[in-house]
C-alpha positions as CSV (number, residue, x, y, z in Angstrom):
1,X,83.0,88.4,137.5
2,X,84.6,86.6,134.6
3,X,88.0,88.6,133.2
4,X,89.6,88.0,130.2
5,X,93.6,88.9,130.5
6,X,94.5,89.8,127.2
7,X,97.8,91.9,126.8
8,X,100.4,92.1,124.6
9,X,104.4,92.3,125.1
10,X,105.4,95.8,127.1
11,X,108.1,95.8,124.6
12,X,112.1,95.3,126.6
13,X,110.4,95.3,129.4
14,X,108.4,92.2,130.2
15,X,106.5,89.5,127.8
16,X,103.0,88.8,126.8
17,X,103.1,86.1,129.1
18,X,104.4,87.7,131.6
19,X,102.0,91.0,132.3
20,X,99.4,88.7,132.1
21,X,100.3,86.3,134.5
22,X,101.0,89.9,136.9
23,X,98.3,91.2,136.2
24,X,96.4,87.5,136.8
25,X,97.8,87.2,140.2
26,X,97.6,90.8,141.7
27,X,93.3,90.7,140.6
28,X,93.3,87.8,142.6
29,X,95.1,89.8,145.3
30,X,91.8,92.2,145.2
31,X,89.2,89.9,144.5
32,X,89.9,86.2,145.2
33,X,86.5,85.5,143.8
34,X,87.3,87.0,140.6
35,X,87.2,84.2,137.7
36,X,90.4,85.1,135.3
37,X,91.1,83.7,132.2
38,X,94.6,84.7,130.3
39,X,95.4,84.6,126.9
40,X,98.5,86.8,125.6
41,X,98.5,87.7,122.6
42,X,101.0,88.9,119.6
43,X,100.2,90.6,116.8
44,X,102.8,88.5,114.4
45,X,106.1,90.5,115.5
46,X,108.5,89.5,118.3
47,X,107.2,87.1,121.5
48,X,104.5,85.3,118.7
49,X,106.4,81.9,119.0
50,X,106.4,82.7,123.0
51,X,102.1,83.0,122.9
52,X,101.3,80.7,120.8
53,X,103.7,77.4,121.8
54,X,102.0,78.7,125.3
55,X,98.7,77.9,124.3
56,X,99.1,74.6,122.7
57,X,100.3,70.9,123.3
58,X,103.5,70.1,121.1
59,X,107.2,69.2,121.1
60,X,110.1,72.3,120.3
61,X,112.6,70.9,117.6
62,X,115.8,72.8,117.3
63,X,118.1,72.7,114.4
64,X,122.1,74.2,113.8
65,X,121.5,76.8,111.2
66,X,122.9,80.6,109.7
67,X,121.9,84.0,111.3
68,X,121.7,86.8,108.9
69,X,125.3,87.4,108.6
70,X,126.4,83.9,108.2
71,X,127.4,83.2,111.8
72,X,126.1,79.7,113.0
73,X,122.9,79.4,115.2
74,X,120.4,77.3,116.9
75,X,116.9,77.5,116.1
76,X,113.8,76.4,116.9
77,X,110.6,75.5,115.7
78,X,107.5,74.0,117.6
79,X,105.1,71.2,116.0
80,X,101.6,70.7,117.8
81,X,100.1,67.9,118.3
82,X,97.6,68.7,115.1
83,X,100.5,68.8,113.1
84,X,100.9,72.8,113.0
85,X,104.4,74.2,113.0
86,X,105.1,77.4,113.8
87,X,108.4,79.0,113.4
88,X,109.2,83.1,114.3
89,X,111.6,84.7,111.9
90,X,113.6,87.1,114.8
91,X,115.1,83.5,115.9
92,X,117.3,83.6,113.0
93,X,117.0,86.6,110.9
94,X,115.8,88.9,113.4
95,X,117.2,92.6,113.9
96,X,117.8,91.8,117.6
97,X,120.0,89.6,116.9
98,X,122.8,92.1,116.0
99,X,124.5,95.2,117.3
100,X,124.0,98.4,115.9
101,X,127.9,98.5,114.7
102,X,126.3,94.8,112.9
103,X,123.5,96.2,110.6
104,X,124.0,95.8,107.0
105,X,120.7,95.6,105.2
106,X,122.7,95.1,102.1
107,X,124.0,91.6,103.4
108,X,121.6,90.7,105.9
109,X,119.7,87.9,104.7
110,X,116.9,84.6,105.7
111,X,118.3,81.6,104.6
112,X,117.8,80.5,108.2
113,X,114.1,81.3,107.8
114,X,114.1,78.3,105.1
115,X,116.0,76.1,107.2
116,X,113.1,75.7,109.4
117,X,110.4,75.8,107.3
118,X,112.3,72.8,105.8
119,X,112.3,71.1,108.8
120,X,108.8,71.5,109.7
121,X,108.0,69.9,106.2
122,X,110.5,67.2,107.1
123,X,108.5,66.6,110.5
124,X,105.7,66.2,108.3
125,X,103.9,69.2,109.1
126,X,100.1,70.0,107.8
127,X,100.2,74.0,108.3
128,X,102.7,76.5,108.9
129,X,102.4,79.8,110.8
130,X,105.4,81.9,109.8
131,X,105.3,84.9,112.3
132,X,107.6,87.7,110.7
133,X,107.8,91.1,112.8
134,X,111.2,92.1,113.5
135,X,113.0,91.6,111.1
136,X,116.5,92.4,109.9
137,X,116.6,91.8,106.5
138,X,115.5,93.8,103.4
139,X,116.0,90.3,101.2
140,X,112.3,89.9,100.0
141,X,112.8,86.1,101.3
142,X,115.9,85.3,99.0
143,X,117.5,84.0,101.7
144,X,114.7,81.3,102.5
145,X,113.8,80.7,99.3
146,X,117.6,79.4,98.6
147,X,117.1,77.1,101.4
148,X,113.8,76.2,99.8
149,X,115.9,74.8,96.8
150,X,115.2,77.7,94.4
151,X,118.3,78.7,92.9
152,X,119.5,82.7,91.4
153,X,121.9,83.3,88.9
154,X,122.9,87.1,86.8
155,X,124.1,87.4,83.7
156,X,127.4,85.3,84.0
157,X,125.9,82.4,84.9
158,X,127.0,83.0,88.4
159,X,125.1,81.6,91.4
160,X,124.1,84.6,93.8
161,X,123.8,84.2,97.4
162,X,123.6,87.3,100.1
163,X,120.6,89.4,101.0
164,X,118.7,92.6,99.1
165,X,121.6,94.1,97.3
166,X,121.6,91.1,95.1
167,X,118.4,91.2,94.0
168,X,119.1,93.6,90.8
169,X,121.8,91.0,89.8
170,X,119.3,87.9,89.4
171,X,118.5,87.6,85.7
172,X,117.5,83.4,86.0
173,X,115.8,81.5,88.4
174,X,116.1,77.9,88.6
175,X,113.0,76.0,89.8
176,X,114.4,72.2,89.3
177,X,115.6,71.9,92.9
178,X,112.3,74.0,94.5
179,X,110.9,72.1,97.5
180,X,107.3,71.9,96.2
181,X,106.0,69.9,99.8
182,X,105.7,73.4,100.8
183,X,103.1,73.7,97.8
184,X,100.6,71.0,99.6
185,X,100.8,72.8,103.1
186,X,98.6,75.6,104.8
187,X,101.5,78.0,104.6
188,X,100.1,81.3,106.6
189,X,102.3,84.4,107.3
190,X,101.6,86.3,110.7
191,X,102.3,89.7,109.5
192,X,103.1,92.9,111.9
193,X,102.6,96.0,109.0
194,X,99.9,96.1,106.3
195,X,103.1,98.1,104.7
196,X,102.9,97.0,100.3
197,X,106.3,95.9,99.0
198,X,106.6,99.4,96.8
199,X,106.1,102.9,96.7
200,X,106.8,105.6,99.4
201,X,104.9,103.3,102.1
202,X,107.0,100.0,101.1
203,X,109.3,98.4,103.0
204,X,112.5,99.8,102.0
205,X,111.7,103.4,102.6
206,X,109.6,102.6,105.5
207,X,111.7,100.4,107.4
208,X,115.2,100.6,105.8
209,X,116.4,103.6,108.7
210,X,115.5,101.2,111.2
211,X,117.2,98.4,109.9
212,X,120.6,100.8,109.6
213,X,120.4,101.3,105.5
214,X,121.6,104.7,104.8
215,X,119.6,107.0,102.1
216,X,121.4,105.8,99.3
217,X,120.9,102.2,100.6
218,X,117.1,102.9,100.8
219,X,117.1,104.1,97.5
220,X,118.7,101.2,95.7
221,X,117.1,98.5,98.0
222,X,113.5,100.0,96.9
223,X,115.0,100.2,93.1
224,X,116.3,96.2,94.0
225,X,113.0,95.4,95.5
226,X,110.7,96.9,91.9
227,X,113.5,94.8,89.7
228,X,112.6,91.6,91.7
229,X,109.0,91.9,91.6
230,X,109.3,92.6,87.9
231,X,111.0,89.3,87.4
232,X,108.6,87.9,89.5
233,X,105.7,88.6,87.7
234,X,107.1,88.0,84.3
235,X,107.9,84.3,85.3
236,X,105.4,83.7,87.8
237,X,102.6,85.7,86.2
238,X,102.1,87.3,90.1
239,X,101.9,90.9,91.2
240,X,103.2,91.7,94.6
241,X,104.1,95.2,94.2
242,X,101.6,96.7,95.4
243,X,99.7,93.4,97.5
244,X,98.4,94.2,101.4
245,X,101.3,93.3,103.7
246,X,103.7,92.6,100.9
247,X,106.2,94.3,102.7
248,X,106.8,92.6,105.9
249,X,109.9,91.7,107.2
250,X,111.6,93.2,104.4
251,X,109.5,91.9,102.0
252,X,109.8,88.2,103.0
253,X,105.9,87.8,103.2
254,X,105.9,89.4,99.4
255,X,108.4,86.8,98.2
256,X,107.1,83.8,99.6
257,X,103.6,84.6,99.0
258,X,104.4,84.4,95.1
259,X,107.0,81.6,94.9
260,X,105.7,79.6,98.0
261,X,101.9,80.0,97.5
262,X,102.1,81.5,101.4
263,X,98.9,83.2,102.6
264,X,99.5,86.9,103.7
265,X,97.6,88.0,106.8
266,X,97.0,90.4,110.0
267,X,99.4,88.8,112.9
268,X,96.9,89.7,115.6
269,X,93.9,88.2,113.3
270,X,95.9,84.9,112.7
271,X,96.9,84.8,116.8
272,X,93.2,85.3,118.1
273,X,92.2,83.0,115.7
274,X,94.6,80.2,116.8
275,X,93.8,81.2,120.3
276,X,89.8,80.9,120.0
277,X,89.5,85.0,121.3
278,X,86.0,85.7,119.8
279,X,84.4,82.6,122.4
280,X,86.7,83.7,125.2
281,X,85.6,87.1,124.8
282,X,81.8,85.9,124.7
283,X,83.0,84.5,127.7
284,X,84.1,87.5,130.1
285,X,82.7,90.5,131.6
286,X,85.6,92.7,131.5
287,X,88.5,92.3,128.9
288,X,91.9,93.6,130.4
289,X,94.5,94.8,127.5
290,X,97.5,96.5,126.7
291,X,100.9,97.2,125.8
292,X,104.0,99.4,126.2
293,X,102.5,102.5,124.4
294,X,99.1,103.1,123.2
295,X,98.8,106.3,121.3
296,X,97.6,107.0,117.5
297,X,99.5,104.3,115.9
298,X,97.4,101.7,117.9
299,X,94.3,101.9,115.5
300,X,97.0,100.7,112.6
301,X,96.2,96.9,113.3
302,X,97.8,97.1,116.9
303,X,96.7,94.0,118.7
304,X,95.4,95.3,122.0
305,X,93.5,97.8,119.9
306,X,91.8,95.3,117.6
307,X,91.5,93.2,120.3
308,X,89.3,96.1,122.3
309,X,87.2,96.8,119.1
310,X,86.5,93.1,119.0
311,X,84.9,93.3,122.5
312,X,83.6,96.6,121.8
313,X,81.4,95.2,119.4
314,X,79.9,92.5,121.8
315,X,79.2,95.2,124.3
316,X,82.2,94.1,126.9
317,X,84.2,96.7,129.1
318,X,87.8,97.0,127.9
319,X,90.2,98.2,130.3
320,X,94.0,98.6,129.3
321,X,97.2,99.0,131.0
322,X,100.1,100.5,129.2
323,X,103.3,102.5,129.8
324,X,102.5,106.0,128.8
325,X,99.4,107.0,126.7
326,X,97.9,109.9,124.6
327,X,94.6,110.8,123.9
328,X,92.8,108.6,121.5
329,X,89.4,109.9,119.6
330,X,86.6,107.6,119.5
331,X,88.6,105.0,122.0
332,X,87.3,101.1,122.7
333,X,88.9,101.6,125.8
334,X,87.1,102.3,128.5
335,X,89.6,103.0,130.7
336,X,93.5,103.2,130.5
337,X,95.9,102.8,133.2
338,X,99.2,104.4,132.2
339,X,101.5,102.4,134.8
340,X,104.6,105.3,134.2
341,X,105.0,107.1,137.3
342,X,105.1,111.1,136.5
343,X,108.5,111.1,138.4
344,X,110.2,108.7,136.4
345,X,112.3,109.0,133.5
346,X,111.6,106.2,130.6
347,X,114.3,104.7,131.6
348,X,113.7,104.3,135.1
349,X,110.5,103.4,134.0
350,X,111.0,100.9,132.1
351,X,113.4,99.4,134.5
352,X,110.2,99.6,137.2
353,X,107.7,97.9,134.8
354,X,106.7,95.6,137.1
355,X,105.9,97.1,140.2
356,X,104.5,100.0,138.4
357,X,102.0,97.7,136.7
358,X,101.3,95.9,140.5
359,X,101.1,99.5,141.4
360,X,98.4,100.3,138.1
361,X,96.8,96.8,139.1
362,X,95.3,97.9,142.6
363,X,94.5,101.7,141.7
364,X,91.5,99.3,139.6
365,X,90.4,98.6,143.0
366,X,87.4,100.9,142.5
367,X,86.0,100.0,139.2
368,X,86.3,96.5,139.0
């Protein structure tokens, strides 16, 4: 039997790379002749760098840059051997990166995004993959697009620098110093929400809570977030408010779509495509998923879940292992494996991810 291991991140717990390789070795434990296959996968949010540097030939290059409060960092980006570069936002500008007591969405900013895209266009790069999940910014890319060479200034003439809470305060924008090599690469963003920029589903008062912006904060970083794309449009003659994942990463994808001619698209589309899924799935007989949670928010462009309709569609079995589960109508899973034990508490849980899923691994020995 050919299986395809296919999961994604169990989310504090263990990577996409790991799980698989778990779940790879323990089959093997059942069924030595079993032929498996793995391929994590990502669906453009945190671990994305992880799966895809795993699947191809390159060199990492690291660079001293800024975090999203200022603070000095190294960063990485990794350049394959075709010339692709891809960079993950949560390295620099991520929400991980800081304490709770830290947030301050006001502030928090990408210039270190830009750093490295300008670095993979000084490694001569012919495509970028920009993978943007996670973030901790609410900036709409000013940050990167200072380190791109654009340049913001209000009504005094003053140069503005800092994250979203600037962004009503820009009344010029100065192309002269742009870095337009960016304009003659494949510039793709791996995007985690289909969230717009705008309105009651857009990235402000969607993801501003999470990223510690109080109601007020939400309120004006939405009204910041309308101003900007307004200026937007009237000098780049571009409408992003309401655009198909416009509002990732705090509306980064929005910003550098219109001002960097970056191409806006599904994370887990743009990962199986760079990781050839739709042969490898022609390939198997059973396709093994899963992640730390599948309930209803899984059919919302969830990797594991798009994955399984993929396979779903070429007649495959999908099973799929996952920390706890609900009920799911009209499923394309065939079977899930919750690996939380009904004793434990998350916690304890989630501190017992492995052996649960070695646990979840051989109750399969029955339907394999």
């Amino acid at each position: 039997m050919n299986i395809l291991i296919a999961p994604n991140a169990f989310k504090g717990s263990l990577s996409a790379l790991e799980v698989a390789g778990i779940i790879q070795s323990n089959l093997l434990k059942l069924n030595p002749d079993l032929k498996c296959k793995c391929l994590p996968i990502a669906d453009g949010g945190d671990g994305t760098f992880d799966v895809l540097t795993h699947h191809y030939n390159g060199e990492t290059h690291i660079i001293s840059t800024i975090d999203l409060l200022d603070r000095e960092i190294k960063a990485s980006l990794f350049l394959t051997e075709q010339g692709l570069a891809i960079i993950e936002l949560t390295h620099v500008a991520g929400l991980s990166l800081l304490k709770p007591s830290d947030y301050n969405p006001l502030n928090t900013h990408t210039f270190g995004v830009g750093d490295l895209i300008r670095l993979a266009l000084d490694l001569n790069c012919s495509k970028i993959i920009l993978a943007v999940g996670g973030s901790g910014t609410l900036d709409m890319g000013l940050g990167a697009l200072r380190a791109l060479g654009y340049r913001f200034f209000d009504k005094d003439g003053l140069e503005l620098k800092g994250g979203g809470g600037n962004l009503s305060s820009i009344v010029t924008v100065d192309t002269q110093c742009f870095d337009r090599r960016i304009m003659n690469v494949d510039f793709q963003i791996a995007c985690d929400v289909e969230n717009p920029l705008i309105g009651e589903c857009g990235a402000a008062k969607v993801f501003g809570a999470q990223k510690g912006a109080t109601s007020e904060e939400i309120d004006l970083l939405h009204q910041n977030h309308q101003y900007f794309a307004e200026l937007i449009k009237a000098q780049f003659q571009i409408d992003i408010s309401d655009m198909k994942y416009g509002g990732a990463a705090g509306g980064i994808a929005a910003g550098l779509h219109a001002m960097c001619g970056a191409k806006l698209q599904s994370g887990s589309e743009l990962v199986f495509q760079c990781l050839d899924m739709d042969e490898a799935i022609d390939e198997c007989d059973l396709l093994i998923t899963g992640e730390g949670r599948i309930d209803s928010q899984s059919a919302f462009g969830k990797a594991p879940y798009v994955l399984a309709q993929k396979a779903k569609e070429k007649g495959k079995r999908v099973y799929a292992f996952c920390g706890t589960s609900e009920f799911l109508q009209n499923s394309p899973f065939d079977k899930v494996f919750p690996i939380k034990k009904v004793s434990q508490s998350l916690t304890e849980a989630m501190k017992r991810t492995k052996e649960n899923l070695i646990d979840a691994v051989f109750s399969m020995r029955g339907v394999l």
